[in-house]
N, C-alpha and C positions, 0 to 999 in steps of 0.2 A: 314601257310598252305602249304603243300607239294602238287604239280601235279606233270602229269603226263610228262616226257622231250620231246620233241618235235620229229616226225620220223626224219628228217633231219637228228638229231645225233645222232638215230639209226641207220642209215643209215651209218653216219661216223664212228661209232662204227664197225659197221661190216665189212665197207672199210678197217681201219686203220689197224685191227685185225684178224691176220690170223684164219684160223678154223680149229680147231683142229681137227676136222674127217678128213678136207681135207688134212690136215699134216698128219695122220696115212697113209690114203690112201695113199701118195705118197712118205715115209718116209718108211711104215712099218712096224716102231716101235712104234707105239702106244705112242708118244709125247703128251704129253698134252699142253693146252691152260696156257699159266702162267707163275710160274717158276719153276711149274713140271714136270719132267722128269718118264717116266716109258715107259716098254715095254707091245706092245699088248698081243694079246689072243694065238698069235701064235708063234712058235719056242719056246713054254715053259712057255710064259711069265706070269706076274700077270692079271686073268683076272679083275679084280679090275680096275685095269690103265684102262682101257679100258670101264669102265661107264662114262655115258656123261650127265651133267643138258641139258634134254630135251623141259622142259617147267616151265617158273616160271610166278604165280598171282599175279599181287602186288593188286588186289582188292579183290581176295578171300583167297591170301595169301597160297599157295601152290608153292609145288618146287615138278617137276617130273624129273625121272632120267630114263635111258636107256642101257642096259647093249648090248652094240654095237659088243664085242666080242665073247666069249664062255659064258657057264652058270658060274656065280660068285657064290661057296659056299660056300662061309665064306664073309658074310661083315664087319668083324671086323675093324675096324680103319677108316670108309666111314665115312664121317660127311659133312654137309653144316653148311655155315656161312656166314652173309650178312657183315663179317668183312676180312681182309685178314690174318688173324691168327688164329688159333684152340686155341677159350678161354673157358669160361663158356657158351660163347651162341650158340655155337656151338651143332648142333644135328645130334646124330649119326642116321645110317641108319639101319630102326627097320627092319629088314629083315637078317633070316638066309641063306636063298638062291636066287639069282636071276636068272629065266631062259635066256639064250641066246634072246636078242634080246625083255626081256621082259620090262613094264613100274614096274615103285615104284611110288608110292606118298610119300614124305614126308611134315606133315603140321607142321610148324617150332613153334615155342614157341615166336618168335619175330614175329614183325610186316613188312611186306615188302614193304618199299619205294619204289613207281617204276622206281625213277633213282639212287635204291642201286644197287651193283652190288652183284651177289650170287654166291659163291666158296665152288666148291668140292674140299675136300682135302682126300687124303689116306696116313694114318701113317703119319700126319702134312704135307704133300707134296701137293702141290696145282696141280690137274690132271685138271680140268676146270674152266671156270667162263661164266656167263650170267647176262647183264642185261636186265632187262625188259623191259625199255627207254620207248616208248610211249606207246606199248602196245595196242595201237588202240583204238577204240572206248570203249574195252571192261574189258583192267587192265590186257593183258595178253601178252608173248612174249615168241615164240619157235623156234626150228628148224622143217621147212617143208621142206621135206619129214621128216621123224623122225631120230633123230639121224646126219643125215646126211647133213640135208641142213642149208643154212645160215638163219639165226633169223631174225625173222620175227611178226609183229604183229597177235595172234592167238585169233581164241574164247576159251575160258577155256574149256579144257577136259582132267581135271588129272586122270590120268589111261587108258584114250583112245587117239587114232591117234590124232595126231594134225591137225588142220585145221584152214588154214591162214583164217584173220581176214577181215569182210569188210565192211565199211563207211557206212552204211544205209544214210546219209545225199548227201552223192554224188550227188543223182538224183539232188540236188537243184541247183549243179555250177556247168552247163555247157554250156558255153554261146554258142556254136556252136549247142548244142540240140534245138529241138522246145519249146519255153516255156512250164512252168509247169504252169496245171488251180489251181487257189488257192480262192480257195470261205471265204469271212468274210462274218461274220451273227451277229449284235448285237441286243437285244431288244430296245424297247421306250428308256428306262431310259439310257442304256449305247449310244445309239444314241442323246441324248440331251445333256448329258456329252460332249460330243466330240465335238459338235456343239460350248457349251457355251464357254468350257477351252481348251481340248483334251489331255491336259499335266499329267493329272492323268487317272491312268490305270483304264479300265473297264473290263468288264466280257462280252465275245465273246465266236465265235466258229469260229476256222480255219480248212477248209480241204483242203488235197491236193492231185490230183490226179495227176501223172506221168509215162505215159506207166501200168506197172501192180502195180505199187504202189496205193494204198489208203489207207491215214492215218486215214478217218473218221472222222467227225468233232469232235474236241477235245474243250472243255473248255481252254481258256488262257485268257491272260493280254493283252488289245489291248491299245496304246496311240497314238496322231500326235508323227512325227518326222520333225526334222527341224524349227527350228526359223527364223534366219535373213535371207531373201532373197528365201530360197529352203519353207514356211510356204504358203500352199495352205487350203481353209480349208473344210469341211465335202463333199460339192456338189459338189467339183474343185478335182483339182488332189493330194490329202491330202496322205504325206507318212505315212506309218507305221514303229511303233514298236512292234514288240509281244513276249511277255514272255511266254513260256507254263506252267512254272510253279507257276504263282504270285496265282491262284488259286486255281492249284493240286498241292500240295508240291511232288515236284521229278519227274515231271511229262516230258518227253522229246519228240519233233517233230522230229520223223527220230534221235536220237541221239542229240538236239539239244535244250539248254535252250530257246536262243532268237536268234532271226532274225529282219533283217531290209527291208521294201519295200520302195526303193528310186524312187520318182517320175520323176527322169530326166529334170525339169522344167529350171533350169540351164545348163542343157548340151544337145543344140538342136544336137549335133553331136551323143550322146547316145554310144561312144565309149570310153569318157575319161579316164573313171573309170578303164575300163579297160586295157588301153595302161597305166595311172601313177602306176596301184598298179603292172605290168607288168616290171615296170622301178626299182621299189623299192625290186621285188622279185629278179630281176637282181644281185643287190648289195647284197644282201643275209640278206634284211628287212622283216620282218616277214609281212604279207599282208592276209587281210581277201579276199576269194573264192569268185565270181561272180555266178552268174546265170540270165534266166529270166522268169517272172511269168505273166501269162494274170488273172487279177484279177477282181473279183467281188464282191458287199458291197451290201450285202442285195439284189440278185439279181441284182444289178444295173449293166452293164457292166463300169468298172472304167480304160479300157484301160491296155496297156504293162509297168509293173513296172522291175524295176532292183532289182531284190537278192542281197544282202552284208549279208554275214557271222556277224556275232559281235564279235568284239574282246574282250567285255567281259564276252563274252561266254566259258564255262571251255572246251569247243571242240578245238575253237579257242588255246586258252592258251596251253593245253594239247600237241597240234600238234606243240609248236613251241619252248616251256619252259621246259626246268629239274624241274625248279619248280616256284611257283609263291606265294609272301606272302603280296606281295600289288599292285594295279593297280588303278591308278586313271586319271581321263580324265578331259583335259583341257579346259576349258570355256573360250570365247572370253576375252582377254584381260589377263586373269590367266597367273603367270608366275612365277619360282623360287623365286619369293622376301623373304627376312626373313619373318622368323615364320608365312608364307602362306600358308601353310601342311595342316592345319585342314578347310579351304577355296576351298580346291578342291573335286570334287564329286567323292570321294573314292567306288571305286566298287568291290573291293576284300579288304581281308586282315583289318589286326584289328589296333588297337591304335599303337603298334610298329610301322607299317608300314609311319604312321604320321610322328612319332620322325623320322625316317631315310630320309622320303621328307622332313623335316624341315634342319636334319643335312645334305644335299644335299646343300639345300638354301642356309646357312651358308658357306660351304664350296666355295661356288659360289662367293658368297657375298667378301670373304678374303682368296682367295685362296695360299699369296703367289708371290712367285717370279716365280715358276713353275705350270704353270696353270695343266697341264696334268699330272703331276706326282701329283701333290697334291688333285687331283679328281680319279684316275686312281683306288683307291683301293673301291670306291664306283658308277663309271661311267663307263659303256662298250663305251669308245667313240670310237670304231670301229662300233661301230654299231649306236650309237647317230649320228656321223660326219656321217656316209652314211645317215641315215636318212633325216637330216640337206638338205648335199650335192644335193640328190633326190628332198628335194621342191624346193630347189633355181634353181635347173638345167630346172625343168618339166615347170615352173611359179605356181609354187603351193600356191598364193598372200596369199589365206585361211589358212596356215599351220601353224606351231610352229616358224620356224626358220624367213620367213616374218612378220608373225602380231602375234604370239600368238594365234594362235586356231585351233581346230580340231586335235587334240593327244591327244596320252593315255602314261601317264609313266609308267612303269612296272620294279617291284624290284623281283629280284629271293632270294633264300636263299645263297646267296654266297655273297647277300649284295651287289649287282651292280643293278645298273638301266639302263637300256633302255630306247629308245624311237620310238611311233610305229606311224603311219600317218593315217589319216582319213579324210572323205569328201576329196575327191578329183577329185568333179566334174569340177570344172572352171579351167581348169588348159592349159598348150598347146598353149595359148594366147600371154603371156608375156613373156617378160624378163628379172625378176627382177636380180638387180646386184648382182653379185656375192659377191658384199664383204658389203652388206648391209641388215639389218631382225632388227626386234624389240627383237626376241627368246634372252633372257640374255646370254644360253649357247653357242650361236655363237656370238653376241654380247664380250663374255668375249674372248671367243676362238680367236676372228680377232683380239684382243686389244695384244693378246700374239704371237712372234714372231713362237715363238717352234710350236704352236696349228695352228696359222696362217698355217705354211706349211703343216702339217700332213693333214688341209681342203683342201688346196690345192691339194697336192698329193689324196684323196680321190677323189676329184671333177676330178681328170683326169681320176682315175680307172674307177670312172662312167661312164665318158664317154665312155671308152673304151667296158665297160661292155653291154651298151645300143648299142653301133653297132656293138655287137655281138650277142646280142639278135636280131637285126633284121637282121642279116645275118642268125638268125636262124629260121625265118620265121615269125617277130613281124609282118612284113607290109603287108604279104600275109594274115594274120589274122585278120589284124586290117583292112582291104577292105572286106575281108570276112566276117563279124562279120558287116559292115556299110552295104553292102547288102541285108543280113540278116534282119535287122532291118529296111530299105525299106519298107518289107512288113511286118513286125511286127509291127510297125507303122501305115500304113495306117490307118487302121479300128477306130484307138484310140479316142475313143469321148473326151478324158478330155484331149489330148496333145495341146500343149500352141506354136506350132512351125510348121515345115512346115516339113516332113517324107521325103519328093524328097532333102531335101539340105543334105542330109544326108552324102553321100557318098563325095561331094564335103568338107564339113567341118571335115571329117575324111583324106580327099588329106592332107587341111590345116595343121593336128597335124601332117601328117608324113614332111612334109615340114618345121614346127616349128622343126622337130628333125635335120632336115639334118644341118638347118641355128644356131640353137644352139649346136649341137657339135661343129663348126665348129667356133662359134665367142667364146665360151668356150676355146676351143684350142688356137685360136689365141692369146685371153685376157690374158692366162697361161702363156704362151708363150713369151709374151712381156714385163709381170709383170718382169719375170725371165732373160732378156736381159739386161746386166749390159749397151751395149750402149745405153738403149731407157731410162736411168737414166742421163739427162742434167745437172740435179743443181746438181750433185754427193751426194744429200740426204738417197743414199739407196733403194730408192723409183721411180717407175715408172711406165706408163700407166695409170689404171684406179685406182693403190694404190697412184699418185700425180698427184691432179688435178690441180697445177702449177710447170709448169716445170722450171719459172723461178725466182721460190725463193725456196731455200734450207730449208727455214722454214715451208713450208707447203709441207706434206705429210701425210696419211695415219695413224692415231694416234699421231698426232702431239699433242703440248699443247693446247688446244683453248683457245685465246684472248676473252675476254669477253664484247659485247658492240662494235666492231669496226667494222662489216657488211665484216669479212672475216672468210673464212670455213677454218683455217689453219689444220685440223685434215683431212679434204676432206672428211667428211661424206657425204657431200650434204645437209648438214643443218650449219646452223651460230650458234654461242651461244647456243649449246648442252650439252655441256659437266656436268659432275654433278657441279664442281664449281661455275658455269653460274647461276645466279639468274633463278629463276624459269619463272617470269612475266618478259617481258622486251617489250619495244617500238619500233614500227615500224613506222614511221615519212617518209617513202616510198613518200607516198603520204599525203602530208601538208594539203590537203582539207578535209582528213579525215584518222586519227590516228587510230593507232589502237592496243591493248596491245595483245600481246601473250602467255599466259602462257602454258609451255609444260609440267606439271608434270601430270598424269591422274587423275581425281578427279570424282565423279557420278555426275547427273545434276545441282543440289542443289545446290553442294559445289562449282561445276563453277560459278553459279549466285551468289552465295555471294562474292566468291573472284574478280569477276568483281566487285558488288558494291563498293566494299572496296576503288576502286578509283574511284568513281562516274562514273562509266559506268555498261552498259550489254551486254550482250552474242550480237553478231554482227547480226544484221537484213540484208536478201539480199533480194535486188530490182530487179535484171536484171540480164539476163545472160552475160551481160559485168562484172557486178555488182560479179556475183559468180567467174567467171574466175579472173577478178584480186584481190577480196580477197584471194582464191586459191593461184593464185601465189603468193600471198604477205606468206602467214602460209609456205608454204611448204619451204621458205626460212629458216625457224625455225625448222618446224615440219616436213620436207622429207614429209613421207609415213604415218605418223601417222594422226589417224583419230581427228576430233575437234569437239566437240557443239556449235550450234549455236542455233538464237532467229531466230522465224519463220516468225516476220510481225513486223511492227512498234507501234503495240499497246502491243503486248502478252512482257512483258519482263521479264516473266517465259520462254515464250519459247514454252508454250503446245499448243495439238490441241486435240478439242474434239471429238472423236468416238462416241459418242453416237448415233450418227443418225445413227449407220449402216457402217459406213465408206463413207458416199456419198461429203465428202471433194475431192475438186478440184479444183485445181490453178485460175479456174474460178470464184468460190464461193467467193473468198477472196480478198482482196487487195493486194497481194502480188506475187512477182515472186517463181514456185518451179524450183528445179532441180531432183527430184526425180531420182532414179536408176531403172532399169525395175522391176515391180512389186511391185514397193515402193510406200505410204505405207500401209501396209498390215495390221498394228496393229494385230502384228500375237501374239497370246493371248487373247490380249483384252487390253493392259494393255503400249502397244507401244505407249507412248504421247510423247517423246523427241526428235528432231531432230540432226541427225550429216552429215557433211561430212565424206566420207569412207577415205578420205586424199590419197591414191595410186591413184583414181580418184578425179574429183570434185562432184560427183555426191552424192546424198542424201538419207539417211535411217534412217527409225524411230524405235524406239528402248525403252526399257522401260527406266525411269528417272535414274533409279539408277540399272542398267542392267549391264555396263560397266564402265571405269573409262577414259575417254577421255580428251585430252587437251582439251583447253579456247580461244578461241580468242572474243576482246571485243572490243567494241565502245563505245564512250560520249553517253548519252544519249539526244534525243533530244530537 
């Protein structure tokens, strides 16, 4: 599936590329764009040379032409062609005469890609070229004023003036504007849907009104958004999904398939979203548009929601892609593993597009002596590594490169993949280390010396990138935009936080930027100081976490069973040769087996019994902290299942009453995380630690695939 290329490299396009009117004008001679030469209209010349492709459709498939000099009477030897040589598909220009300064339509016999490019030739000689590139909301791309100015996204008008092109979605992201009112309307039945499950689309009406916009309530696809932690449900602050077209086939809001209304229940700051994806546009990561909307559900006032564009929206894609033939989005714990292609929630693009994420995986999997050259003809890691670079730098815990979730991978037709970020509300917080992520593609990347540096050098641009963005006014924006939202806030009946902390937890994120550029730098810095390398391993700072043995460094061999991290992961007994289950005998009074390979809940209780134990019951919050500490010797950051009380050694808990379970009800200690747990579905009965914390979240049985940690049974 072909789109449409993103403005950006329209934009580059037109940068890169001189213009050929503006070369006549300042030349004289009527030069053309190419590697045709010819003279203008004037001092004698051909006036031929001197037509110019005015405006080309790649959606209604038309090419307009512009005779910029005198009247052209003879168009003999005029031809377009979306190739750069006059062949068979080549169409000549059906016109015996063109007046001075008049339009031609030509409608070609081919089909027009909107990032082919389209060449006028005269007597084989190339006098222009245009391509369409994004084309705008609409499949079209010209020179405004006519003739004469640089290309531009147009509305289609082959045979009349051109007239530049414009976003009808705009009104939605503009986070400095007064929110947009956005009314949902469901009936009984789509309202008890959403109560029961909410995961399956119903049948709604959205309107939206903005300044002199009304789009009138439209028929669409209404579902919840959000699962672990951000799941509020029908009567609380429940986000949205909406499809406009799951019911009117073709049906578009303002230009726009779907939209996301993110409830902000995790980000009391209500700025995040937009300082990370602000950080990622920085690096030149393709990032979905903000806005904000005062919404209402049946009447009900539902409070101040955040606008997110969807990235698998063809708006989205359109503006950022030459083309796009697959996109698939990553689910907690989802990750390149072999032949896990047809496991991902593919949202573009057909059966090919599997094989290619599969021979991704593959490629991951055995790459080779040279990581980056042996991916490089199927991975844009300029734009993967920024990506990468971007969560670890922001604390983006939630991403791809930390834990595996919240991305979309995206294949163009050149047969390169990308990778793009999402949900990035929690972020701003932490610090996670720079040379640690579960993500396989950094994971493989830091194991390779070559790849190693190229993140490195990345992770610096970043930086560099990010304090120049806010030398360009990120921070007078981001106080601006915290103000804003003061009183945006207030009135909100469904908000879960306090509107006055607002400004003070936006101080915090610009605070987190100043102290992580700056311990970033340092970290760089040090890594790359041959004298802060003691044991002369090669290795130093935070890449050797012993300075005093030459054998432990930063991808070292791990020793298997001997309670030292010589790789300096931050975890013991890692590596793949490591037995999967292994013992921790920490504490004599109570053993405990660790298995770190991920497995869904089931298969952890069985592989527990298999040595007469179960999944680990906690007592106390002493009880949860030093089991903690004990896992995360093994498992770092990675999250574990456990048994919830000393009777259940399945481990479940029943929702049926409503959710009215609490730590009180039960014999047992919780550690629950805020808003945990939610049984958001219906269907959340397993419990885990998140492992980057110790705290707790419930989750469906066989939702994820999580390490084991176990106990004797009593």
């Amino acid at each position: 599936m072909r789109r449409l290329p993103a403005l950006a490299c329209l934009t580059a396009l037109c940068a890169a590329c001189p213009d050929p009117i503006a070369s006549d004008a300042a030349e004289g001679e009527g030069e053309g764009e190419g590697e045709g030469e010819g003279e203008g209209e004037g001092e004698g010349g051909d006036p031929r040379l001197a037509l110019r492709l005015n405006e080309v459709g790649c959606g209604d498939d038309f090419i307009e032409l512009i005779a910029t000099g005198g009247a052209v009477s003879d168009t003999a030897g005029v031809v377009v062609s979306d190739r750069d040589v006059v062949d068979a598909r080549a169409v000549p220009l059906d016109a015996a005469t063109v007046a001075a300064g008049a339009l031609v339509t030509v409608v070609p016999g081919f089909g027009i890609a909107c990032d082919e490019t389209i060449t006028l030739f005269v007597d084989g000689v190339v006098v222009d070229t245009l391509t369409p590139g994004g084309g705008g909301p609409l499949g079209a791309a010209g020179r405004v004023p006519d003739g004469s100015g640089p290309v531009t996204p147009t509305t289609p008008t082959p045979g009349a003036p051109n007239v530049a092109a414009s976003d009808p979605s705009e009104v939605l992201f503009d986070v400095f504007a007064a929110p947009i009112e956005l009314a949902i309307v469901v009936g009984e039945a789509s309202e008890q849907s959403l109560r029961d499950d909410g995961y399956t689309y119903v049948e709604g009406t959205v309107q939206i009104r903005a300044g002199d916009v009304d789009t009138g309530p439209l028929v669409v696809g209404l579902r919840k958004k959000g699962r672990i932690g951000s799941f509020r449900d029908f009567d609380g602050k429940m986000a949205w999904k909406i499809d406009t077209n799951r019911f009117v086939v073709g049906q578009k809001l303002l230009g726009l398939e779907k939209l996301n209304l993110n409830n902000l229940v995790q980000d009391s700051s209500s700025v995040h979203e937009y300082m990370a994806y602000e950080v990622f546009r920085a690096v030149g990561v393709p990032s979905p548009r903000l806005g904000y909307a005062h919404v209402t559900v049946n009447g009900d006032d539902a409070g101040t929601y955040l606008v997110v564009e969807a990235t698998d929206d063809d708006a989205f894609l359109d503006r950022h892609f030459a083309s796009t033939v697959g996109l698939f989005e990553g689910q907690y714990g989802q990750d390149l593993f072999p032949g896990s292609g047809a496991a991902f929630d593919q949202d573009d693009g057909g059966p090919e597009a599997v094989v290619a994420l599969d021979e991704l995986a593959a490629r991951l999997e055995a790459p080779g002596d040279d990581l980056i050259a042996a991916l490089d003809p199927i991975l844009d890691w300029e734009q993967v590594l920024a990506t990468i670079a971007a969560e670890i730098f922001i604390g983006h815990w939630d991403g791809y490169g930390p834990t595996r979730n919240n991305y979309f991978l995206h294949l163009a037709d050149d047969g390169r993949w990308s990778l793009l970020p999402w949900g990035v509300d929690q972020t701003f917080d932490y610090h996670w280390p720079l040379y640690d992520g579960q993500g396989l593609i950094l994971q493989r990347c830091l194991a390779d010396a070559g790849c190693r540096q190229r993140y490195e050098q990345t992770m610096l641009a970043l930086v560099d990138a990010v304090d120049a963005r806010r030398v360009a006014g990120l921070d007078d924006e981001v106080r601006a935009l915290a103000t804003a939202n003061v009183a945006r806030f207030a009135d909100d009946p469904r908000r879960e936080w306090n509107h006055e902390d607002i400004p003070a937890l936006a101080e915090n994120a610009l605070a987190f930027l100043d102290a992580r550029s700056q311990a970033v730098r340092d970290e760089l810095a040090c890594t790359q100081d041959p004298d802060a390398d003691v044991d002369g391993d090669g290795f130093a700072c935070s890449l050797d976490c012993n300075e005093g043995d030459a054998g432990i460094f930063f991808g070292a061999t791990e020793v298997c069973g001997n309670d030292v991290d010589e790789d300096c992961s931050g975890r013991f007994d890692d590596a793949d040769h490591c037995p999967d289950c292994l013992p921790d005998t920490s504490d004599p009074a109570r053993p405990l087996l660790i298995c770190r390979v991920g497995r869904i809940y089931a298969d952890a209780v069985a592989r527990c019994a298999e040595d007469g134990m179960r999944l680990v019951a906690i007592t106390s919050a002493e009880d949860n902290e030093a089991v903690y500490a004990r896992a995360r010797r093994r498992l770092g950051d990675q999250a574990y299942w456990i048994g919830l009380d000393d009777t259940a050694v399945e481990g479940r808990y029943d929702f049926s009453d409503g959710r009215s379970w609490t730590p009180e009800s039960v014999d047992v200690f919780a550690a629950w995380a805020a808003g945990e747990p939610n049984d958001a579905g219906g269907n959340e009965d397993c419990g885990h630690v998140w492992g980057f914390i110790s705290e707790w979240n419930d989750i469906p049985c066989d939702g994820a695939a999580f390490a084991a940690v176990c106990e004797p049974l009593p």
